[in-house]
NUPA-47375 format. One record per residue (C-alpha): x, y, z; residue number from 1; residue in three letters. Coordinates in pm, whole numbers, plus 32768, in hexadecimal, padded with zeros to 4 digits. Example, Ala and Ser with C-alpha at 12.3 -4.5 7.8 and 13.67 -1.06 7.14 Angstrom:
# NUPA-47375
> 84CE  7E3E  830C  1  ALA $
> 8557  7F96  82CA  2  SER $
This chain:
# NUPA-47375
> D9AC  0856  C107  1  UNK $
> D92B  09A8  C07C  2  UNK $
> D864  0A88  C18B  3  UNK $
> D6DC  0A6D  C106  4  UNK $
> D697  0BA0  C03E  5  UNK $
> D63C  0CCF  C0D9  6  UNK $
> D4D7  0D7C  C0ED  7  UNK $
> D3A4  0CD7  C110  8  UNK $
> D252  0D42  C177  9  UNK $
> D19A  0DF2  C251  10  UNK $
> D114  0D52  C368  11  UNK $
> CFAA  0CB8  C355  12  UNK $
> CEAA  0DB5  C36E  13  UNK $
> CE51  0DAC  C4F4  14  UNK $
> CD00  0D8B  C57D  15  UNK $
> CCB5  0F04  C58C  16  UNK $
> CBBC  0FE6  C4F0  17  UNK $
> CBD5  0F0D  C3B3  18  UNK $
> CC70  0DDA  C448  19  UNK $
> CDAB  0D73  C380  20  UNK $
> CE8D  0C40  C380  21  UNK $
> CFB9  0CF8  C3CB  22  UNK $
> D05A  0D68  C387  23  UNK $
> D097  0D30  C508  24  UNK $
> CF7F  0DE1  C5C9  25  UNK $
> D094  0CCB  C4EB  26  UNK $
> D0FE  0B49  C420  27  UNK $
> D0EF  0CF2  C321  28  UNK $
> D0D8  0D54  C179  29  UNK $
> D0E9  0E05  C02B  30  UNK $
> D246  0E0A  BF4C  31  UNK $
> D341  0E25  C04F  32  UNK $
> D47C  0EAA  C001  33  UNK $
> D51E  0F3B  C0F5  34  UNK $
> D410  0F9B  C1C6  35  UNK $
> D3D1  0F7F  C327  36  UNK $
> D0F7  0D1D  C396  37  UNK $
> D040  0D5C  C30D  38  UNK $
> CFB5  0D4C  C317  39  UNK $
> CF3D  0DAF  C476  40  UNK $
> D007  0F72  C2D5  41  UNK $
> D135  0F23  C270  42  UNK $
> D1F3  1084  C247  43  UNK $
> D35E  106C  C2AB  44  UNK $
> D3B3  10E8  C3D3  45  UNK $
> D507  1117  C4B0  46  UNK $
> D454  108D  C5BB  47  UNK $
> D41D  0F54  C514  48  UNK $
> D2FD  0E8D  C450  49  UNK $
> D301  0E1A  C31D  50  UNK $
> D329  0F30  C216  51  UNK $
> D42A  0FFF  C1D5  52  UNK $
> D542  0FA6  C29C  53  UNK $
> D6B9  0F70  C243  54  UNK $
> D6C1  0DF4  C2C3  55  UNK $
> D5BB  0D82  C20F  56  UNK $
> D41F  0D92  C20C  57  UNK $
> D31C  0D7E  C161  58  UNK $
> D342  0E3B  C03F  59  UNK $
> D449  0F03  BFBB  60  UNK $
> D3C1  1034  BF41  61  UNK $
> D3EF  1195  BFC2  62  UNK $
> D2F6  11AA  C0DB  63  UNK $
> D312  111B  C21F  64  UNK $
> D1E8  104F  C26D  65  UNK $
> D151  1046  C3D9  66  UNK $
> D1C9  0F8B  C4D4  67  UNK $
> D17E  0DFC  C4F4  68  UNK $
> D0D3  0E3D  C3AA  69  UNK $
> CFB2  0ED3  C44B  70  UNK $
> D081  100C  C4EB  71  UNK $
> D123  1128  C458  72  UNK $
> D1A4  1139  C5B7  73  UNK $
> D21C  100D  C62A  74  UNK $
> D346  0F0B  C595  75  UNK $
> D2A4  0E10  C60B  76  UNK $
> D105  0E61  C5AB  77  UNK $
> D03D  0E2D  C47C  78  UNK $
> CF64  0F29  C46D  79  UNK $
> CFDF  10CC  C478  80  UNK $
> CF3F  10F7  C5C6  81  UNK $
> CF15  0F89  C68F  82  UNK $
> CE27  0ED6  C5C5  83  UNK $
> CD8D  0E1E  C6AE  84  UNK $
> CD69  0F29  C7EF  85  UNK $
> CCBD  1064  C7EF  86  UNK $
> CB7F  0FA5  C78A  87  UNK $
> CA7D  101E  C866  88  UNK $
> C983  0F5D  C7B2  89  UNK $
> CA09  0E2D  C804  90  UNK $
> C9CE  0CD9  C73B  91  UNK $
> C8A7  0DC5  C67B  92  UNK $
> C998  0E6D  C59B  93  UNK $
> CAA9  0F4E  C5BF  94  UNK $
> CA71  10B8  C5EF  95  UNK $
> CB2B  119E  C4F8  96  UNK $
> CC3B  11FA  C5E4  97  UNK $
> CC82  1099  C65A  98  UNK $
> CDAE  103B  C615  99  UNK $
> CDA4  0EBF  C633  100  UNK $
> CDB3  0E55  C4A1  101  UNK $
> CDE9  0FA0  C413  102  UNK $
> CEE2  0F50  C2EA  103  UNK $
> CFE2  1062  C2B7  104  UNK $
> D105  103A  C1D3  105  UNK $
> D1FC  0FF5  C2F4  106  UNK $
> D181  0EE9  C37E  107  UNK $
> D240  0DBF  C38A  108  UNK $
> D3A3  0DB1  C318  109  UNK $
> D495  0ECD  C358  110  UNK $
> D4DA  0ED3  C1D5  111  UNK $
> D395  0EC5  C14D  112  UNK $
> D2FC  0F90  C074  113  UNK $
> D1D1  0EB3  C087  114  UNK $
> D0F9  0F07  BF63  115  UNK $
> D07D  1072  BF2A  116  UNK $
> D075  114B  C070  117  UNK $
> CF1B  118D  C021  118  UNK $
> CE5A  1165  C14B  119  UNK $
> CD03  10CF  C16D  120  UNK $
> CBDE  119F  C13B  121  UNK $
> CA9B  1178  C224  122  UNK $
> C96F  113F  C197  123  UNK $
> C86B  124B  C1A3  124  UNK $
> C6F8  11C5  C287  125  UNK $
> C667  1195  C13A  126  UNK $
> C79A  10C8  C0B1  127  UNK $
> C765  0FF0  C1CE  128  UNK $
> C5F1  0FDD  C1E7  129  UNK $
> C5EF  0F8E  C046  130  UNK $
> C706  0E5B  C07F  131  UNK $
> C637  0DCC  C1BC  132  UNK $
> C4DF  0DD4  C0E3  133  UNK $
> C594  0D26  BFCD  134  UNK $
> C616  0C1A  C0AA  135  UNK $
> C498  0C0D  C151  136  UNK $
> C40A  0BD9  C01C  137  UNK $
> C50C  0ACA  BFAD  138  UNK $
> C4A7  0A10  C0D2  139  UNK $
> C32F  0A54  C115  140  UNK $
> C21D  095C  C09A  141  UNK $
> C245  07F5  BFF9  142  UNK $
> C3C0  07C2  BF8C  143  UNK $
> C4CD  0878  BF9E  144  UNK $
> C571  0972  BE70  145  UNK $
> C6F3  0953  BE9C  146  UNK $
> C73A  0A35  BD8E  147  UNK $
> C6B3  0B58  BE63  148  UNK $
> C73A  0AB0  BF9E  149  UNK $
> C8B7  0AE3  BEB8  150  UNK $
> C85C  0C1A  BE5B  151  UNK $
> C881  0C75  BFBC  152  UNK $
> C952  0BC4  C08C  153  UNK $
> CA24  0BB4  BF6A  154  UNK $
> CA7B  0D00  BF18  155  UNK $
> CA92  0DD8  C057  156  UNK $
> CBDE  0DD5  C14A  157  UNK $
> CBA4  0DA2  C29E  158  UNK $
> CBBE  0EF4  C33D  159  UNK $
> CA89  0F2F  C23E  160  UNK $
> C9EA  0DEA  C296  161  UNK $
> C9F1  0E33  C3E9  162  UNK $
> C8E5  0F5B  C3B9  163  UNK $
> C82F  0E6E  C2CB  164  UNK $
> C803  0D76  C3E8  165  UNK $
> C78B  0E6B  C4CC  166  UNK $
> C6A5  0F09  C3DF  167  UNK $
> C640  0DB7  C38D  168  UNK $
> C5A1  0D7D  C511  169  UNK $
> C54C  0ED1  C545  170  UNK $
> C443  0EBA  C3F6  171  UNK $
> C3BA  0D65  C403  172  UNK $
> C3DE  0CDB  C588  173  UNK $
> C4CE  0BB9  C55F  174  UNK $
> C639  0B6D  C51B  175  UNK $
> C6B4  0B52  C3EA  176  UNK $
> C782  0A47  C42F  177  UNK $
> C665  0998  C4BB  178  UNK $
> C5C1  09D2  C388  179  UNK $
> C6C5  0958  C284  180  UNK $
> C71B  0801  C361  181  UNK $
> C591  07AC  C374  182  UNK $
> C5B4  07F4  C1CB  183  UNK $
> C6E8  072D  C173  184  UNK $
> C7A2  0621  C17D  185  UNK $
> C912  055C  C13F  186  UNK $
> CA34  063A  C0FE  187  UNK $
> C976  0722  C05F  188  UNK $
> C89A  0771  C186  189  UNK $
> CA17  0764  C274  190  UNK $
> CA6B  086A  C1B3  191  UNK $
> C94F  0941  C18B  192  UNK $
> C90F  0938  C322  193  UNK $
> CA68  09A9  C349  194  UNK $
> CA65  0A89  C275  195  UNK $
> C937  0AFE  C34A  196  UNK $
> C9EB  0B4E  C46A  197  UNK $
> CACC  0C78  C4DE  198  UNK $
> CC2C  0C40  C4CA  199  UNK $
> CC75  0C55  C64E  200  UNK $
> CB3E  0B58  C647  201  UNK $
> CBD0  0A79  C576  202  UNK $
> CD1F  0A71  C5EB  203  UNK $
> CCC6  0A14  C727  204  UNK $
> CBF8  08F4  C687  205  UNK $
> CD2F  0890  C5DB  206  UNK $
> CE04  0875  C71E  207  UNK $
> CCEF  07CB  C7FF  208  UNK $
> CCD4  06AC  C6E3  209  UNK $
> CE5D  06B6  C6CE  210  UNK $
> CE5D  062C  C855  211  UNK $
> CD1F  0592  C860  212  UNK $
> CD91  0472  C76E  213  UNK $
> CE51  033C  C7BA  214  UNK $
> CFCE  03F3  C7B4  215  UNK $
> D000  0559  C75B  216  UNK $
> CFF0  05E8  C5F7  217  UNK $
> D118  06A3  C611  218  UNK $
> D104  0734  C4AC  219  UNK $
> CFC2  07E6  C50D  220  UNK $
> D04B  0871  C66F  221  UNK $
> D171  08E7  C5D0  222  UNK $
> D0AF  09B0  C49B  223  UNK $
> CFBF  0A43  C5A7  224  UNK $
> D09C  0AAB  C688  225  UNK $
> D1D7  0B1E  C5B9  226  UNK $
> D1D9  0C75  C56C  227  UNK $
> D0E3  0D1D  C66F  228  UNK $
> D104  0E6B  C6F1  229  UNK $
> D0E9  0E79  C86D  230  UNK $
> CF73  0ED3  C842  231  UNK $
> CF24  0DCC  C75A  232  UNK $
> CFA5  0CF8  C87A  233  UNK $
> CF0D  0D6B  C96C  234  UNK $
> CDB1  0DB1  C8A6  235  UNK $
> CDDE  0C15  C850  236  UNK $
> CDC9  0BC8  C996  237  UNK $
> CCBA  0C9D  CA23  238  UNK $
> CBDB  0BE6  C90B  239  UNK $
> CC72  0A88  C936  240  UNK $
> CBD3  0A91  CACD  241  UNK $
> CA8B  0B65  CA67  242  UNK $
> CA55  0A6C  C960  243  UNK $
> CACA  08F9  CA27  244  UNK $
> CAC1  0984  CBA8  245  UNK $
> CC3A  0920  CBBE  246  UNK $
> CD9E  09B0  CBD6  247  UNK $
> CE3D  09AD  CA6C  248  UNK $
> CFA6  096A  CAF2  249  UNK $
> CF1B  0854  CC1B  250  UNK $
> CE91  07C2  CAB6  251  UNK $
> CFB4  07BE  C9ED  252  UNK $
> D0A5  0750  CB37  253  UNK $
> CFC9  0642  CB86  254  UNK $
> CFF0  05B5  CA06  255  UNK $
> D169  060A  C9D2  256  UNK $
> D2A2  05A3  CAA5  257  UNK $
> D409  05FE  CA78  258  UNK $
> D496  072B  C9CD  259  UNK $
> D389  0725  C8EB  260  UNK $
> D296  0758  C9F3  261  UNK $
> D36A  0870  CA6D  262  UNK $
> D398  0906  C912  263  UNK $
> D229  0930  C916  264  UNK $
> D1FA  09D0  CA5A  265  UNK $
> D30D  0AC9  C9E2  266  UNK $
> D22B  0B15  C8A4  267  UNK $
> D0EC  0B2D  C970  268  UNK $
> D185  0C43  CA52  269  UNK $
> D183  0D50  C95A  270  UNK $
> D2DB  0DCF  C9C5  271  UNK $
> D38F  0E1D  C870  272  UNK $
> D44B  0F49  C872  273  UNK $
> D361  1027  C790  274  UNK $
> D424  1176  C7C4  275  UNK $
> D4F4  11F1  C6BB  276  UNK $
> D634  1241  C764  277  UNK $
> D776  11B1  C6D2  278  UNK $
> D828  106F  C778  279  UNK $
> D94A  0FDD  C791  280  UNK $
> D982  0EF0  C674  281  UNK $
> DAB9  0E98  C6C9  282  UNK $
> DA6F  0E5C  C83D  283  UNK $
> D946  0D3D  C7CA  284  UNK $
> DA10  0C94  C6DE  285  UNK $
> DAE5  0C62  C81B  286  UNK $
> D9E3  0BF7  C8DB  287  UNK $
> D955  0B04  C7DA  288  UNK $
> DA99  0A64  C7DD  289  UNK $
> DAD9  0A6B  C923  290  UNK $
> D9A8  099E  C96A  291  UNK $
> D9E5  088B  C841  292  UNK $
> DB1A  085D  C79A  293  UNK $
> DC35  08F9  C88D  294  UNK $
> DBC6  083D  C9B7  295  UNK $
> DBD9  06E4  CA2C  296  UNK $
> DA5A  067F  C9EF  297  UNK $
> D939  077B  C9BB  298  UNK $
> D873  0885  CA69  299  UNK $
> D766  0871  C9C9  300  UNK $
> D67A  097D  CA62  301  UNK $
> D79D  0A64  C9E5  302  UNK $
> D73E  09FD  C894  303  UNK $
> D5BE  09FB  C8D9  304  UNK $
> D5B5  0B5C  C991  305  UNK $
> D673  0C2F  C88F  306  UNK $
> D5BF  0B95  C751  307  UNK $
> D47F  0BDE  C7F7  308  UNK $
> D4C5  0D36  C84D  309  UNK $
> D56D  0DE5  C78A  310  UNK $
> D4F2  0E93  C66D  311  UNK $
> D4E1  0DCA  C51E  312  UNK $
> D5BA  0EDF  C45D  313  UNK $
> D6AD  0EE6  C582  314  UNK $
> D6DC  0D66  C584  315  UNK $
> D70F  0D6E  C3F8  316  UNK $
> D848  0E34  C434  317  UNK $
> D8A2  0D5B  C553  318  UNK $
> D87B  0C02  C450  319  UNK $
> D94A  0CAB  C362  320  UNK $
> DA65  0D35  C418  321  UNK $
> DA63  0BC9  C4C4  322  UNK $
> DA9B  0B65  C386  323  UNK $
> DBB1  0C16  C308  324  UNK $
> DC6B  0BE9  C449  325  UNK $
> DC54  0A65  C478  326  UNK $
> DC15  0A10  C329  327  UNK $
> DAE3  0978  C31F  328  UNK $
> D95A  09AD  C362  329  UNK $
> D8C9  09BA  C4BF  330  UNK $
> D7F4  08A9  C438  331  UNK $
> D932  07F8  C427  332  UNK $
> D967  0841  C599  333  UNK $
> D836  07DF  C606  334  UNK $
> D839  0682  C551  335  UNK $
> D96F  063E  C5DB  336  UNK $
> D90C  067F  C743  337  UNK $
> D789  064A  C773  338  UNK $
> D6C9  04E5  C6F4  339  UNK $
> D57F  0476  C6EA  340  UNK $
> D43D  0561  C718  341  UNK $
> D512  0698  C797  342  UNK $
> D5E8  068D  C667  343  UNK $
> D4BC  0693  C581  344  UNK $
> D431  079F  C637  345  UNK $
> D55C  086C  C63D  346  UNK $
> D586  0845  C4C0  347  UNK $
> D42B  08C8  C47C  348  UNK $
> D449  09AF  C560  349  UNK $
> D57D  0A46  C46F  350  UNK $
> D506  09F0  C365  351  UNK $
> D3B8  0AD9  C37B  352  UNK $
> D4B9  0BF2  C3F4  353  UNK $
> D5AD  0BDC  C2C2  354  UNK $
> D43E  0BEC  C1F7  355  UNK $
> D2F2  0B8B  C24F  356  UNK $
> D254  0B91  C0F3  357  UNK $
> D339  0AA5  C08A  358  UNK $
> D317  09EC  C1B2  359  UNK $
> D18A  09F6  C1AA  360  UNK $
> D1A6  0983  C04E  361  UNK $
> D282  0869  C0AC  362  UNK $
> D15A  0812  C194  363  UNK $
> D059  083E  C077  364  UNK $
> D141  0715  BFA9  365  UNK $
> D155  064F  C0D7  366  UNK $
> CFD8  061F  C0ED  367  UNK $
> CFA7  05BB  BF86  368  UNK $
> D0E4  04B4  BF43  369  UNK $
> D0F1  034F  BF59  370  UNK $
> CFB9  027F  BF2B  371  UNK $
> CE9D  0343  BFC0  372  UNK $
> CE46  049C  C02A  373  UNK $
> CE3C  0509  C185  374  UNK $
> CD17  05B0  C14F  375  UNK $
> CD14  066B  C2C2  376  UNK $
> CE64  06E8  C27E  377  UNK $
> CDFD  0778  C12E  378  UNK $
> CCCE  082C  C1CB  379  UNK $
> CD8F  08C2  C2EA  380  UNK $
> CEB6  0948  C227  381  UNK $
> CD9B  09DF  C11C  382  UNK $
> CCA0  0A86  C21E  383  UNK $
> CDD3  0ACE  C2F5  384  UNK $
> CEA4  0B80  C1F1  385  UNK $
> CDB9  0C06  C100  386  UNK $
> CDB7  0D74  C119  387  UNK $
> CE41  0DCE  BFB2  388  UNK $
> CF65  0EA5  C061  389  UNK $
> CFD7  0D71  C0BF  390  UNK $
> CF62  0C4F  BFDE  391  UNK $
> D009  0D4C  BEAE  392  UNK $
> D166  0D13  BF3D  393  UNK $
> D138  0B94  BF97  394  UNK $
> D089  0B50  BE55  395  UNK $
> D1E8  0BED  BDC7  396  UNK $
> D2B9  0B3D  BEA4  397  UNK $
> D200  09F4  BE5F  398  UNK $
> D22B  0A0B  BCB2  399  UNK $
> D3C1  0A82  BCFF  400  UNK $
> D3F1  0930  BDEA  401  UNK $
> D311  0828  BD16  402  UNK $
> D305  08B9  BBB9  403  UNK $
> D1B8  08D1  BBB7  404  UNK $
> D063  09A1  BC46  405  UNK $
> CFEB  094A  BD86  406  UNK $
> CE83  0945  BCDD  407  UNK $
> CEF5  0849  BBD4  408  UNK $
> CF4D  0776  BCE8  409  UNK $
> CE10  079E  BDB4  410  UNK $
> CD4E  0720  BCA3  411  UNK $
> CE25  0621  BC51  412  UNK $
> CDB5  059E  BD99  413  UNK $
> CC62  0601  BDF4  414  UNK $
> CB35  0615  BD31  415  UNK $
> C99E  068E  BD13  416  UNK $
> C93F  07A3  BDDB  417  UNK $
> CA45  0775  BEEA  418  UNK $
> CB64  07C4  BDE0  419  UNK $
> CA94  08F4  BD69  420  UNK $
> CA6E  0957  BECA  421  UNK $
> CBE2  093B  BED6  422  UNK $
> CC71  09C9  BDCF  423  UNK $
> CB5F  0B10  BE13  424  UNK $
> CC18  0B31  BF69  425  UNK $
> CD77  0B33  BEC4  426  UNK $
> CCE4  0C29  BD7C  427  UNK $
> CD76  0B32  BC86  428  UNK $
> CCCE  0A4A  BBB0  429  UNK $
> CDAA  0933  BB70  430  UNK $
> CE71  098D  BA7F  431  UNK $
């Protein structure tokens, strides 16, 4: 079995001044190469992330994306700086130095040269104030204009929403998101109101309805989660308990059990190893196969603790060399010594290190096959990832897999004002 290609994209773009997806802070991310998220930035980074990064990424291209795809800083992040802490303003929008969302090229994968190491610019008062009196107006008397409504929430990434959405209440005396849920309705109206949240907001959203149905939706834990700086991590769950009055990790143990439960717990501490000092390689291939294959049965918090934190760039290198000296993937490894919900885990868990754009897209493909769409999937992974550093490289990532553009998909599946809404998000237009 060949190793999954390397680079990917930058974490999610985090929940910080602009909010991200990402990216990782993390789940990264533009192009990723070999660059270290997004989504929350995705710029490679030795330390880990999506972007540039020998193992793998978001992108490939020359620039290391933040960490987590929010992070230039962090392997693990999305955003350059923690996209989801540092935001003083809380759920009301990110402040310009928050780092929670902020998408920077390195964000996710350590390879990853997620999209264009441009970074997000913030709007100017009377940017903001114009965008909140369009969306107003959209919304204000009989009816409802969802062109304008598109225009908006359409167009702008979330570290730019975030001011929009602030701007918003500070000019007319209500929440937007108030606003647009009284105004719409269907899948349309799911998506506009998410898309009129902050990131850090919205993730939080995302994992309180992940444990608050019947079962877990492990597909949305993992993508939230994934790829988070330590700030992102720790900015998540400062908003989870102002937002639901309760302990983010009680949460998640009370819906979990087993390893997965404990893989989770090891996410939500925010631990990863965000430095950018040199390890041992060698010495964690050891220990990876110490703990699976060359011992009688498993130890498999010796798994769980080094994939969780070590940096994403670091771990590449360890995959690889494990690789070439047992011949054959640690995905391999896993599958031969883990089953059921832990082995999953573990597999996405690689999987978004190797490359998280490819693995977001993979996600993206996942919600539209088969008979049906799964609609909340779609919407998450859209708002979630949207930030065009990172949407560029998954977008790329999703035409290399499936031969064909992630918009032509989308509205091969959706339709009306919903599918316009969506393919705005993603800057395509189906073709």
């Amino acid at each position: 079995m060949q190793p999954p290609p390397q680079g990917g994209f930058p974490p999610p773009q985090g929940f910080g001044p602009g909010g991200g997806f990402p990216p990782p802070g993390g789940f990264a991310p533009p192009p990723f190469n070999q660059g270290g998220f997004p989504p929350k930035g995705f710029p490679p980074g030795p330390g880990g992330g999506f972007p540039p990064g020998p193992g793998g990424g978001f992108p490939p291209p020359q620039q290391q994306m933040g960490q987590n795809g929010y992070q230039p800083q962090g392997p693990q992040g999305y955003a350059p700086n923690d996209s989801y802490s540092q935001a003083p303003q809380g759920s009301q929008g990110y402040n310009p130095n928050d780092s929670y969302g902020q998408i920077q090229p390195q964000s996710y994968a350590s390879n990853a040269t997620f999209g264009q190491p441009q970074s997000q610019q913030l709007l100017t008062p009377a940017e903001c104030d114009e965008a909140a009196k369009t969306l107003y107006e959209a919304m204000k008397g009989m009816g409802t204009n969802e062109k304008k409504l598109i225009s908006v929430l359409g167009k702008y990434p979330p570290i730019q929403m975030n001011q929009i959405i602030k701007s918003y209440k500070s000019n007319y005396g209500k929440n937007l998101l108030d606003d647009v849920k009284s105004e719409t309705g269907g899948n349309f109206g799911k998506l506009a109101c998410a898309l009129s949240m902050t990131i850090v907001e919205y993730d939080v959203k995302c994992i309180h309805d992940a444990i608050a149905c019947i079962g877990t939706d492990d597909d949305c834990l993992m993508e939230v989660l994934v790829g988070r700086t330590n700030n992102d991590m720790k900015k998540l769950c400062e908003e989870y308990k102002l937002k639901y009055g309760k302990d983010l990790e009680e949460d998640v143990k009370g819906d979990t059990s087993g390893y997965v439960r404990r893989l989770y717990i090891v996410l939500l501490q925010g631990n990863r190893d965000e430095t950018n000092q040199a390890r041992d390689v060698e010495a964690d291939v050891e220990a990876l196969y110490r703990a699976g294959e060359g011992r009688s049965g498993t130890d498999e918090m010796g798994f769980i603790s080094l994939l969780c934190n070590r940096p994403s760039s670091h771990l590449n290198n360890v995959f690889n060399r494990y690789q070439q000296k047992y011949s054959h993937t640690i995905e391999k490894a896993i599958e031969k010594e883990f089953s059921g919900d832990i082995e999953k885990a573990l597999l996405k868990l690689v999987a978004s290190i190797r490359n998280m754009s490819e693995y977001i897209a993979t996600q993206f493909e996942k919600s539209m096959k088969g008979l049906g769409t799964n609609d909340e999937k779609l919407i998450r992974l859209v708002v979630r990832f949207r930030a065009p550093i990172l949407m560029e490289s998954i977008k790329e990532a999703y035409k290399t897999k499936y031969g064909k553009t992630l918009g032509k998909r989308i509205k091969g599946e959706t339709s009306g004002d919903y599918c316009k809404l969506l393919l705005a998000c993603i800057k395509e237009e189906g073709k």
